[in-house]
C-alpha positions as CSV (number, residue, x, y, z in Angstrom):
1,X,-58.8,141.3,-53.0
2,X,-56.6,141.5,-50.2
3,X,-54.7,144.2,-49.5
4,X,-51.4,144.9,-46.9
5,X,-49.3,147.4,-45.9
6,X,-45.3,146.8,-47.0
7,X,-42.4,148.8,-45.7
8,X,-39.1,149.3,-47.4
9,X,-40.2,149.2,-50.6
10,X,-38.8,151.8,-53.3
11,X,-38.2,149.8,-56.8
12,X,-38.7,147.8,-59.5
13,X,-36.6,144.7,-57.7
14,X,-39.2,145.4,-54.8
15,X,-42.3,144.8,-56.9
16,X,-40.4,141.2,-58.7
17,X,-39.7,140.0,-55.4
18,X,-42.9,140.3,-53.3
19,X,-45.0,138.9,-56.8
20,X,-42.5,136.3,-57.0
21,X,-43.1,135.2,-53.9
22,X,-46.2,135.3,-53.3
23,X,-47.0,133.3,-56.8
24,X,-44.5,130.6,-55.8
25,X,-47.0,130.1,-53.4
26,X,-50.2,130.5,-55.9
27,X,-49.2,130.8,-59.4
28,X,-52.5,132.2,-60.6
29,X,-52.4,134.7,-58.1
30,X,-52.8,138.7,-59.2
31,X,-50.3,140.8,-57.1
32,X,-50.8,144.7,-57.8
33,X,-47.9,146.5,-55.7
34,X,-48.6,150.2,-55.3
35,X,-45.1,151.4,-54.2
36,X,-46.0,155.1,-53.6
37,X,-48.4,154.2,-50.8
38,X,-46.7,151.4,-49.2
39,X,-49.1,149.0,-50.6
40,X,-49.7,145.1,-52.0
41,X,-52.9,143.6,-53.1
42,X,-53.2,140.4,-54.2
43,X,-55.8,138.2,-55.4
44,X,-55.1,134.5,-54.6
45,X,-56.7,131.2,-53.4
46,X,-54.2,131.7,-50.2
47,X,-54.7,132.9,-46.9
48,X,-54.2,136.1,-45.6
49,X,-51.2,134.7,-43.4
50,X,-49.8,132.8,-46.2
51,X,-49.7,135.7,-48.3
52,X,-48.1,137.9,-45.1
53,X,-45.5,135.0,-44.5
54,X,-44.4,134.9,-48.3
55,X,-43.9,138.7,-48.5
56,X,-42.6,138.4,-44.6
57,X,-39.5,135.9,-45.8
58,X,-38.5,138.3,-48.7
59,X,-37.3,140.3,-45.6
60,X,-40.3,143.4,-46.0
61,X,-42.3,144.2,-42.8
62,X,-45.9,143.6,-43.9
63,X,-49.2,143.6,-42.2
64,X,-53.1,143.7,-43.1
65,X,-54.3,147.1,-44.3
């Protein structure tokens, strides 16, 4: 499990389009997004920098927890 620290988070649209994006890149992966903390951990076959980049072009600042 890998887990990040997002910014600019705050809904529901938030949470579709970071798990969109990072399972267009992995379908099978599992994308938990804690919004009350800031937080996104996924479980995928990706890299850490692939998942960053995903969540990256969806316009959130992300980084490694």
């Amino acid at each position: 499990m890998q887990i990040f620290k997002v910014q600019g988070m705050s809904c529901g649209h938030c949470v579709r389009a970071i798990t969109q994006a990072v399972q267009s890149r992995d379908q099978a992966a599992d994308v938990q997004v804690d919004l009350a903390a800031g937080e996104v951990r996924v479980a995928s076959r990706l890299a850490e920098e692939q998942v960053l980049a995903a969540i990256r072009e969806e316009g959130y600042q992300a980084e490694a927890a």
